[in-house]
DSSP file (Angstrom, degrees, kcal/mol; ACC not computed):
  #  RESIDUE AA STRUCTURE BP1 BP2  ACC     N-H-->O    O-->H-N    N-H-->O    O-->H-N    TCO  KAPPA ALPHA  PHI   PSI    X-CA   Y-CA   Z-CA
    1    1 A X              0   0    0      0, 0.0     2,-0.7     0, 0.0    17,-0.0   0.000 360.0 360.0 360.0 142.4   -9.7  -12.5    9.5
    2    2 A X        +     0   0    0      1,-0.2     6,-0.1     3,-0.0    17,-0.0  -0.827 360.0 169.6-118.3 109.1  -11.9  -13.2   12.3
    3    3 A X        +     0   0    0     -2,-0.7     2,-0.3     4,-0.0    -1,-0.2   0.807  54.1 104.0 -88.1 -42.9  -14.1  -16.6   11.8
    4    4 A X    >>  -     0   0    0      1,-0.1     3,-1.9     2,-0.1     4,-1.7  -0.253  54.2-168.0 -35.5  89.3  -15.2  -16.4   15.6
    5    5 A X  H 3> S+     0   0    0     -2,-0.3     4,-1.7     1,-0.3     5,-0.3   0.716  80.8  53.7 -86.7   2.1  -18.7  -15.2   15.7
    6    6 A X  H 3> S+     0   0    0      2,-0.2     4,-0.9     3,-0.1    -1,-0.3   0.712 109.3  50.4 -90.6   2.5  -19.0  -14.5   19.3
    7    7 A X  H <> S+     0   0    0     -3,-1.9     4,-3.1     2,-0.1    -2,-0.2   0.945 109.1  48.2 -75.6 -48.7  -16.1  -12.4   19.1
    8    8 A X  H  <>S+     0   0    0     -4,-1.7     5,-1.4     2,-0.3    -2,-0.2   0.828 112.9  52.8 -25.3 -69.1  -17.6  -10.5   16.0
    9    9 A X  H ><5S+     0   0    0     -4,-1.7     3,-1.9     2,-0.3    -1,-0.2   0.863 112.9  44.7 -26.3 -60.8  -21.0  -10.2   18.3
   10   10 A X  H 3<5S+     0   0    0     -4,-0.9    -2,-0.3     1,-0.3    -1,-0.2   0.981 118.1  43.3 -71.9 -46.0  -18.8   -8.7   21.2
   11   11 A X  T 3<5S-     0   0    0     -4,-3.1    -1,-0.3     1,-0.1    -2,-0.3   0.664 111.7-116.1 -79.8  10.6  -16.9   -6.4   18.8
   12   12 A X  T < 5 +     0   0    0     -3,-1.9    -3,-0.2     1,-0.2    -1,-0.1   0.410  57.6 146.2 109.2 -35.5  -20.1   -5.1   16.6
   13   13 A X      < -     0   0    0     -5,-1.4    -1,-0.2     1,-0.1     2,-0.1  -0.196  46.7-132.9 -71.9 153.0  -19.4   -6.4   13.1
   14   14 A X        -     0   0    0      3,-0.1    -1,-0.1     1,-0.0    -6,-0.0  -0.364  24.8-112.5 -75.5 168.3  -22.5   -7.2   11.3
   15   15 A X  S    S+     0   0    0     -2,-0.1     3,-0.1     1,-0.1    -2,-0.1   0.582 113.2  71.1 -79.8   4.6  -22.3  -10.8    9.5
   16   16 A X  S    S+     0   0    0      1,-0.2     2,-1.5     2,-0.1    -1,-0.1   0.704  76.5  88.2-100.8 -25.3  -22.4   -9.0    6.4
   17   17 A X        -     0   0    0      1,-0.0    -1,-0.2     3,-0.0     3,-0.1  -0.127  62.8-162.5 -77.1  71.2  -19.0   -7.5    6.6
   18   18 A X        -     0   0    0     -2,-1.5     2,-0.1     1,-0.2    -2,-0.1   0.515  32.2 -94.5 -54.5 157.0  -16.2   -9.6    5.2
   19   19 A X        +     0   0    0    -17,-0.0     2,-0.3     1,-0.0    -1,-0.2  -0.453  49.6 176.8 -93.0 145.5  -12.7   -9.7    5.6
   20   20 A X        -     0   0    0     -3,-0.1     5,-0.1    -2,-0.1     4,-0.0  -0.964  33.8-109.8-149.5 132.8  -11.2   -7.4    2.5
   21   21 A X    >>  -     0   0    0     -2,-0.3     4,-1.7     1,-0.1     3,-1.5  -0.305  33.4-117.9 -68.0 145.6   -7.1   -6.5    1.8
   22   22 A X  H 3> S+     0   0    0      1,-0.3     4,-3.1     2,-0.2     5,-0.3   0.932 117.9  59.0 -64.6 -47.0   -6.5   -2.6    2.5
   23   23 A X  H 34 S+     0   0    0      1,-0.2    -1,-0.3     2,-0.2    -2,-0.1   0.494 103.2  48.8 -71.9   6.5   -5.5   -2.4   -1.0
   24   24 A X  H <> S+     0   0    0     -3,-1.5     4,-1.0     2,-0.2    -1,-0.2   0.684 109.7  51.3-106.3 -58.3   -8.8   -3.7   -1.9
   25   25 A X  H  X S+     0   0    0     -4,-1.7     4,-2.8     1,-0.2     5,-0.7   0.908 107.8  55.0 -60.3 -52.5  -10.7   -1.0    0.4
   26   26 A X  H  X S+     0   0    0     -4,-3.1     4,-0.8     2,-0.2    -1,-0.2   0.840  96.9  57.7 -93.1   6.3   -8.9    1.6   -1.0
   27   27 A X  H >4 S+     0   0    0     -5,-0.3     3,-5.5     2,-0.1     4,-0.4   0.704 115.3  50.7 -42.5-101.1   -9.8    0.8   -5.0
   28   28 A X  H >X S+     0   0    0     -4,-1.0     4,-1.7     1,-0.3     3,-1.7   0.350 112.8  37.2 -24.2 -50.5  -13.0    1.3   -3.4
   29   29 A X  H 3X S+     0   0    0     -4,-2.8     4,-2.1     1,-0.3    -1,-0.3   0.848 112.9  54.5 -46.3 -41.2  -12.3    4.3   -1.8
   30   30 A X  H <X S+     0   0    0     -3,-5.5     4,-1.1    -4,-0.8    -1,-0.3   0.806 113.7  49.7 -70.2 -31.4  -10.4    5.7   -4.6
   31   31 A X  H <> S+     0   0    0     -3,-1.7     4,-3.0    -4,-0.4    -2,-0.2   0.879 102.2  60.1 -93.1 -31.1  -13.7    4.8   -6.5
   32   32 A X  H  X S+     0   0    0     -4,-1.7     4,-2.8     2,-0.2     6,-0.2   0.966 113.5  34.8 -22.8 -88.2  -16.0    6.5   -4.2
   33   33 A X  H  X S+     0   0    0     -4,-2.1     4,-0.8    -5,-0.3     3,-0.5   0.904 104.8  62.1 -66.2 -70.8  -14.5    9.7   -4.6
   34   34 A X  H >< S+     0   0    0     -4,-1.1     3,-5.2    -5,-0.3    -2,-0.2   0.706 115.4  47.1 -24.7 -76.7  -13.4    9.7   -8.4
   35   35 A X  H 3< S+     0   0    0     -4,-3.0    -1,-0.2     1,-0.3    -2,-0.2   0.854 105.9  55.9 -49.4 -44.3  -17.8    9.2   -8.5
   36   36 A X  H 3< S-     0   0    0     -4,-2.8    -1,-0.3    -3,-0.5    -2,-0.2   0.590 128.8-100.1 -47.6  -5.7  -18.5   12.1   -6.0
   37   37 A X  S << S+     0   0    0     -3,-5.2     2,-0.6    -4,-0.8    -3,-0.2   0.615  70.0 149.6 111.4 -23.9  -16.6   14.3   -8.2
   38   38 A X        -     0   0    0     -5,-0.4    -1,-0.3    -6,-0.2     2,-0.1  -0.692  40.9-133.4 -96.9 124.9  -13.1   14.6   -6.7
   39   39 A X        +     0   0    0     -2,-0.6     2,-0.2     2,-0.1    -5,-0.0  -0.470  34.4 157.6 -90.8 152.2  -10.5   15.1   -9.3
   40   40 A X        -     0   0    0     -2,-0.1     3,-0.1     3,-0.0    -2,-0.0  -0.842  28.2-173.0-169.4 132.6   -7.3   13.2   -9.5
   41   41 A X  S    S+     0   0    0      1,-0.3    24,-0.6    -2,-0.2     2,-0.2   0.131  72.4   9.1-117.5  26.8   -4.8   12.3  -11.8
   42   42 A X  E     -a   65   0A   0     22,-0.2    -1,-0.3     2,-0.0     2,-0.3  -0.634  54.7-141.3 170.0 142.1   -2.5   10.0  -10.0
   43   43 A X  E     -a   66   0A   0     22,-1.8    24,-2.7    -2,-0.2     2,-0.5  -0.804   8.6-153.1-119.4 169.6   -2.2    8.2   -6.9
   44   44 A X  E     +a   67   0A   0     -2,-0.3     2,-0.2    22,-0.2    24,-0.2  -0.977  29.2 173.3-130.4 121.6    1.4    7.6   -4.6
   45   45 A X  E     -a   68   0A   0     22,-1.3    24,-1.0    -2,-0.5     2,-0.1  -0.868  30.1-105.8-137.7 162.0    1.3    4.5   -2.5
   46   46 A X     >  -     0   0    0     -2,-0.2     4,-2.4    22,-0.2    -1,-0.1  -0.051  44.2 -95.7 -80.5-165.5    3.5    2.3   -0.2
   47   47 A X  H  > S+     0   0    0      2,-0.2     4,-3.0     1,-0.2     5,-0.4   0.984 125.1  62.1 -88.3 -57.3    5.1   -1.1   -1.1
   48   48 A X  H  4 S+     0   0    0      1,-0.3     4,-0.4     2,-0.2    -1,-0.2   0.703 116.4  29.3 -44.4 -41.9    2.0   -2.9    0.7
   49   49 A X  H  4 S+     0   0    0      2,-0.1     3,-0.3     1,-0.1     7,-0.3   0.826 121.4  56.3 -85.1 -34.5   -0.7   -1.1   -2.1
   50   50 A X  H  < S+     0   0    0     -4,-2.4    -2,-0.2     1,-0.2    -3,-0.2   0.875 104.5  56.4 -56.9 -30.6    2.3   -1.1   -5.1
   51   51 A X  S  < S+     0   0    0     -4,-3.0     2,-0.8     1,-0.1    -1,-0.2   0.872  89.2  84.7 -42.5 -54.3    2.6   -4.7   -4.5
   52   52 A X     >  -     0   0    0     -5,-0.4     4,-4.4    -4,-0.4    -1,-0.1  -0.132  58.0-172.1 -61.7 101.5   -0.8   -5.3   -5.1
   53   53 A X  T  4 S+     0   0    0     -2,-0.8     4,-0.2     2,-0.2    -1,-0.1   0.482  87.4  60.2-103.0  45.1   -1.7   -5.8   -9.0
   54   54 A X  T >> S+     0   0    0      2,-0.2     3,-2.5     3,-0.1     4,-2.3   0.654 114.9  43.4 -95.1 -75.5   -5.5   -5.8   -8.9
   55   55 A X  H >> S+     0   0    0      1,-0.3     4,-2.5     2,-0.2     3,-0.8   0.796 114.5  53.1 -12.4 -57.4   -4.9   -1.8   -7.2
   56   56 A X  H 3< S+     0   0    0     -4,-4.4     4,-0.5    -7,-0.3    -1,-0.3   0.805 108.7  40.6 -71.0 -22.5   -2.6   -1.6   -9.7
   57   57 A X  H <> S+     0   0    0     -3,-2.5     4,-1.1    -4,-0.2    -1,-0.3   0.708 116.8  53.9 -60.0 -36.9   -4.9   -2.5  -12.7
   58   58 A X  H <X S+     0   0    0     -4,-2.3     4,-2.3    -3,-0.8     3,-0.3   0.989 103.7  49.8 -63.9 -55.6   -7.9   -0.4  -11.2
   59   59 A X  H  X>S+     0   0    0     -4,-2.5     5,-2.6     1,-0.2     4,-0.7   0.637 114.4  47.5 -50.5 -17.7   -6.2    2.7  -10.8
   60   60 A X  H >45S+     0   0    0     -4,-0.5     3,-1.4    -5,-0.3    -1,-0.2   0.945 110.1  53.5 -85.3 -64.8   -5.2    2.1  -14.4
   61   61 A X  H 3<5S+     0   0    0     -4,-1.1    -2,-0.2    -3,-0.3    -1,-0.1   0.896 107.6  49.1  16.0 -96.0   -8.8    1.4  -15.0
   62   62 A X  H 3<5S-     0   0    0     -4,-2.3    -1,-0.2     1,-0.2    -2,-0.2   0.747 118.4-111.4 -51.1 -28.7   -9.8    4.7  -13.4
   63   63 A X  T <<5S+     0   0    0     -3,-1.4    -3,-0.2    -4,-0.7     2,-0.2   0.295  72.9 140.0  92.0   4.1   -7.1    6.7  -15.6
   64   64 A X      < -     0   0    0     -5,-2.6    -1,-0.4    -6,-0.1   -22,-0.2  -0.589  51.2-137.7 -85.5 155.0   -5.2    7.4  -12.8
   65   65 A X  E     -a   42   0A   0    -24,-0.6   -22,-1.8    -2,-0.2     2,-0.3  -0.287  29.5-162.4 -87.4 177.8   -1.0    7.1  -13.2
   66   66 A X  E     -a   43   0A   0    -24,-0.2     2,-0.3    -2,-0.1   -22,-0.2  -0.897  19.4-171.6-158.1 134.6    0.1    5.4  -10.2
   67   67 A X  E     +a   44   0A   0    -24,-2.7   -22,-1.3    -2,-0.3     2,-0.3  -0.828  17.7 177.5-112.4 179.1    4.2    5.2   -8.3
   68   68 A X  E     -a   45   0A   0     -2,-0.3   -22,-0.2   -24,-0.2     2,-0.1  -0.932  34.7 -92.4-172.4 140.5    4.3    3.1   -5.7
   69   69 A X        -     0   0    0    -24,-1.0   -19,-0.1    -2,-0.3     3,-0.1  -0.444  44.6-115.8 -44.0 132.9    7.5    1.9   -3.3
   70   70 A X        -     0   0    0     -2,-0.1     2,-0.4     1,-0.1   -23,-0.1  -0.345  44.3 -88.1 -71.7 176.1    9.3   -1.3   -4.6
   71   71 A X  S    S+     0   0    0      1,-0.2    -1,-0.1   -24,-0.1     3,-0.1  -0.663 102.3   8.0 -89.0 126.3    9.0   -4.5   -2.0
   72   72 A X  S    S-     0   0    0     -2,-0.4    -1,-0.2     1,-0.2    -2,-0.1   0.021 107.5 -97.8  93.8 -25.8   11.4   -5.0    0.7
   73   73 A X        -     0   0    0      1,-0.1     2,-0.2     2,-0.0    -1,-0.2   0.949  43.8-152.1  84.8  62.9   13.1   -1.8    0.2
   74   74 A X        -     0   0    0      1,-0.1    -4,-0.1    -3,-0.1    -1,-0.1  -0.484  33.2 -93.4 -89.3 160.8   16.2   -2.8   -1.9
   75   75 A X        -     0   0    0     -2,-0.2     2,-0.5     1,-0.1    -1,-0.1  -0.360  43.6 -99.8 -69.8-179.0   19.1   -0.4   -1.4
   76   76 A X    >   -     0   0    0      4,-0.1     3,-2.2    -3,-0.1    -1,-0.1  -0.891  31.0-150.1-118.1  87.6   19.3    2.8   -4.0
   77   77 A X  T 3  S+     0   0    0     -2,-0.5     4,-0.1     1,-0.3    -2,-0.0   0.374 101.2  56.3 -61.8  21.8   22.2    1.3   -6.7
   78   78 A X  T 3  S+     0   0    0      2,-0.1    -1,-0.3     1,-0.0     2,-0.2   0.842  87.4  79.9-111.1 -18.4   22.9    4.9   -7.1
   79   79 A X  S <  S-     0   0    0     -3,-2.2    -4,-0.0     1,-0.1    -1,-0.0  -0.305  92.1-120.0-105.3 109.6   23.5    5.5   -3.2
   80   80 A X        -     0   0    0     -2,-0.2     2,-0.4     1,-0.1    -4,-0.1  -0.380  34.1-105.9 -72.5-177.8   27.5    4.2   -2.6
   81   81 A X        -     0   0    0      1,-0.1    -1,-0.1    -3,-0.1    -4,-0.0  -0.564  50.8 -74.5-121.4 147.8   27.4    1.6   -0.2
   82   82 A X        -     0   0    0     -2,-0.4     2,-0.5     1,-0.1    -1,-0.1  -0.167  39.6-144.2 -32.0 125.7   28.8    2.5    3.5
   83   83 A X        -     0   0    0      1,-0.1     3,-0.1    -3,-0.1    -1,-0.1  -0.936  21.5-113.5-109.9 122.2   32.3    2.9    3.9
   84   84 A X        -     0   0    0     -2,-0.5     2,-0.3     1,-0.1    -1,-0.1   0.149  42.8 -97.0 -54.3-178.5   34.0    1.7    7.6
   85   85 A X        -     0   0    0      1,-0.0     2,-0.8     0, 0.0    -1,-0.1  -0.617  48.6-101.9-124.7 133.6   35.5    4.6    9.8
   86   86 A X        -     0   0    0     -2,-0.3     3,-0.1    -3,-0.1    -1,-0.0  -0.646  39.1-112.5 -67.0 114.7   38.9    4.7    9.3
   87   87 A X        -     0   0    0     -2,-0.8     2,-0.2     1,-0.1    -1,-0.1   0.257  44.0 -77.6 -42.5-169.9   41.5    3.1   12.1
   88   88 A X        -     0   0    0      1,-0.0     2,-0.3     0, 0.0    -1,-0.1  -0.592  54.9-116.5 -93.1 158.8   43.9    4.9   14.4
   89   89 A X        -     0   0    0     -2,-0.2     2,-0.3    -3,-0.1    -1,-0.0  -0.693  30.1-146.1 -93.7 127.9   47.1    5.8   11.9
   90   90 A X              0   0    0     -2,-0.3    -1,-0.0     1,-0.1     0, 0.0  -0.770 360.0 360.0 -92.4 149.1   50.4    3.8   13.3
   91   91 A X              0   0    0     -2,-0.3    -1,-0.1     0, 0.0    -2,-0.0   0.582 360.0 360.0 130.3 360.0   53.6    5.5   13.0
């Protein structure tokens, strides 16, 4: 978030525009279109939006289903875990 208003000045920003979480912008986006008219029955998000559970409450809201990545990326307990390279064979 940028509290510096002559940096704000030099970049553009109005004063009316306020610092807001991507997952935050895209309810709004997501709500934007659902009113124009563009149908959708479920949305697929990374860990950063799944995380979030205002998103997740909107989309819910909206009627939309939602998956979403878990956080941090925990390994896949179906996936067998790495096995070392076998040495050279004595004998």
């Amino acid at each position: 978030m940028c509290t510096d208003p002559q940096r704000r000045t030099a970049a553009g920003v109005p004063d009316t525009i306020e610092f807001t979480t991507k997952p935050h912008l895209a309810l709004q986006m997501i709500g934007a279109a659902l009113r124009s008219g563009v149908p959708a029955g479920w949305v697929a998000a990374d860990e950063v939006y799944g995380a979030d559970p205002q998103l997740r409450a909107g989309l819910e809201a909206h009627g939309l289903g939602h998956v979403s990545a878990p956080p941090g990326n925990p390994p896949n307990p179906s996936t067998p875990p790495e096995q070392p390279e076998p040495g050279p064979r004595s004998g």
